[in-house]
C-alpha positions as CSV (number, residue, x, y, z in Angstrom):
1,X,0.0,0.0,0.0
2,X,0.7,3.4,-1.1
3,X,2.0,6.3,2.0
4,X,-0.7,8.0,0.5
5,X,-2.7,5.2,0.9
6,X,-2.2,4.6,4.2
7,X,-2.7,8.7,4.7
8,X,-6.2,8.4,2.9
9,X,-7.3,5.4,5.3
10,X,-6.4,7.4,8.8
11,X,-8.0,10.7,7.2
12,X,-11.3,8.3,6.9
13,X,-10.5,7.1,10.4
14,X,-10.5,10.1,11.8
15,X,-14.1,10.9,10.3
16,X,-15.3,7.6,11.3
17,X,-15.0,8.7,15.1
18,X,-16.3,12.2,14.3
19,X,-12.8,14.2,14.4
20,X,-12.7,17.2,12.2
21,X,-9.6,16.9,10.2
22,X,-8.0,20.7,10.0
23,X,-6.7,22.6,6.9
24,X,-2.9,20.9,8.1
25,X,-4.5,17.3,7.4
26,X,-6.1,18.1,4.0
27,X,-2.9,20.6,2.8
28,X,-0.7,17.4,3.6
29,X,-3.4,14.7,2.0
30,X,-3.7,17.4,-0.9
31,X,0.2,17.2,-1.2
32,X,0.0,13.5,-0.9
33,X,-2.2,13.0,-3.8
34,X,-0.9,15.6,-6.5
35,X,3.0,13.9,-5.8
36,X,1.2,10.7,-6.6
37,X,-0.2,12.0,-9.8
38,X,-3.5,11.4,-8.5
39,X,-5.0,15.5,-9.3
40,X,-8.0,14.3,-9.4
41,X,-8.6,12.5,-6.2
42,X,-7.1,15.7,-4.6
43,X,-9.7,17.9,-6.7
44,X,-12.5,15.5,-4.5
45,X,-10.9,16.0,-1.4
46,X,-11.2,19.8,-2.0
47,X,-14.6,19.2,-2.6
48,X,-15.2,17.3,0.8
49,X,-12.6,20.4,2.5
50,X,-15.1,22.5,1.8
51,X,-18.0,20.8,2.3
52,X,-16.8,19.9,6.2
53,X,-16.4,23.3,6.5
54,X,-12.9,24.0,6.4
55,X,-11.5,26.5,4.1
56,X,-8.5,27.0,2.1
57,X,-5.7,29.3,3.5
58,X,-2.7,30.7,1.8
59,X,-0.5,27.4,2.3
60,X,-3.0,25.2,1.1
61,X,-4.2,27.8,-2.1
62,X,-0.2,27.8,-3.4
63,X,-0.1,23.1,-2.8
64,X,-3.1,23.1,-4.1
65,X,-2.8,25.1,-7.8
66,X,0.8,23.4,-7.6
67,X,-0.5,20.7,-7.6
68,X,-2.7,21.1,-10.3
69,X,0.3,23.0,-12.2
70,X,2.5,20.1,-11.8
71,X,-0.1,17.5,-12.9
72,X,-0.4,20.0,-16.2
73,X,-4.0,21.0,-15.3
74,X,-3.2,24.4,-15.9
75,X,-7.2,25.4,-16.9
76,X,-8.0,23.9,-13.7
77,X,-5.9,25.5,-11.4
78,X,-6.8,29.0,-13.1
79,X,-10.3,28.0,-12.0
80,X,-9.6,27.0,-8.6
81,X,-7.5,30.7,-8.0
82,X,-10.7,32.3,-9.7
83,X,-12.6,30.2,-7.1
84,X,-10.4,31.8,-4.5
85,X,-10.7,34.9,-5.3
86,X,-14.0,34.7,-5.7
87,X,-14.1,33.2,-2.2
88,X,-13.0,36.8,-0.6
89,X,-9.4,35.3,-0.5
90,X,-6.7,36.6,-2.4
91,X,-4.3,34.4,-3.2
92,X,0.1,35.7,-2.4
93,X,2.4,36.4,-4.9
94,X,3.8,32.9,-4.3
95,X,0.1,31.1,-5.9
96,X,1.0,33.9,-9.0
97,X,5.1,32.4,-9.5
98,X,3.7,28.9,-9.4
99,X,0.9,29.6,-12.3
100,X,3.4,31.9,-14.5
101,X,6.0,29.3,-14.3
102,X,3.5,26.3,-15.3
103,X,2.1,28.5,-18.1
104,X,5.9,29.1,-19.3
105,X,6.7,25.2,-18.6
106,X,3.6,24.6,-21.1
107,X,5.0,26.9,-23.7
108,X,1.7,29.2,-22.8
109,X,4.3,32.1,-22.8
110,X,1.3,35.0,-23.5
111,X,-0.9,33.2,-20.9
112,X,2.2,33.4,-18.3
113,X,2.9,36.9,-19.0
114,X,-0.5,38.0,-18.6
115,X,-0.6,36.7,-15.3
116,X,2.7,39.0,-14.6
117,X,0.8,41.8,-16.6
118,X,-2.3,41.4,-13.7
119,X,0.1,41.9,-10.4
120,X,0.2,45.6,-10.6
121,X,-3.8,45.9,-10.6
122,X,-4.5,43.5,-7.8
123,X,-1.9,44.8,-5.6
124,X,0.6,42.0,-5.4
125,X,4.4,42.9,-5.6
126,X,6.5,41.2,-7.9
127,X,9.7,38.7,-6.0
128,X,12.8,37.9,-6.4
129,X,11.2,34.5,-7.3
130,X,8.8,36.1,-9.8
131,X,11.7,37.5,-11.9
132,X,13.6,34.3,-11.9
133,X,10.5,32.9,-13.1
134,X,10.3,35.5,-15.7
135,X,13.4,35.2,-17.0
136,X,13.3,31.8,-17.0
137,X,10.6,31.3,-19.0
138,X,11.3,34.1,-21.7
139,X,14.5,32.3,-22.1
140,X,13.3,29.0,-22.6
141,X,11.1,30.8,-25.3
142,X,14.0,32.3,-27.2
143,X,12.9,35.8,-26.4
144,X,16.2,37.1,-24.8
145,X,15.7,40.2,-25.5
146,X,12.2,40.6,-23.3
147,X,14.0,38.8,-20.5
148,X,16.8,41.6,-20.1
């Protein structure tokens, strides 16, 4: 059996004797499941996250559209940070790196830079991380010039 396995059978456990897993559970089970390329078992345990009542904060917002990045569901996790948003939380600048380096990873290169474009208006201050992602990705794109 799988550690995530095992880590999905205590999780059910715990709801078996009425004991409210916490957003540390899920965030870990979350990251269990998307390193086991199982995106969409994690997108269900959102579902039940939510439905139990507990909500995503900043740490599990950037594992879970990592997740989703890393597993190349890259329309998906721009719905879930939509879904945030729309949720009255608004996600750090480390959820933005993570998206704009998928998109660039993709070779989505306009998609990725109008994620950058969009930092200015919703108040989020570009990193040292969000340049190295930058110029990473216009690189890898040939477009030298645009990284400098």
């Amino acid at each position: 059996m799988k550690e995530v396995d095992k880590a999905l059978d205590l999780w059910k456990e715990m709801l078996s004797q009425e004991l409210a897993p916490d957003i540390v559970i899920y965030s870990a089970l979350m990251d269990g499941l998307f390193k086991a390329k199982r995106p969409l078992e994690a997108e269900q345990l959102l579902v039940q996250m939510e439905a139990d009542g507990c909500w995503l904060y900043t740490i599990a917002c950037v594992i879970f559209i990592e997740g989703l990045c890393n597993n190349g569901r890259l329309d998906n996790a721009i719905s879930m940070l939509q879904h945030i948003e729309n949720k009255g939380f608004p996600p750090d600048i480390k959820v933005y790196n993570s998206l704009i380096d998928a998109f660039f990873e993709a070779g989505r290169c306009k998609e990725a830079l109008d994620l950058f474009s969009v930092l200015p208006s919703i108040k989020l201050k570009p990193n040292k991380e969000t340049y190295f992602v930058l110029v990473k990705g216009l690189c890898r794109e040939g477009l030298l010039p645009e990284a400098i």
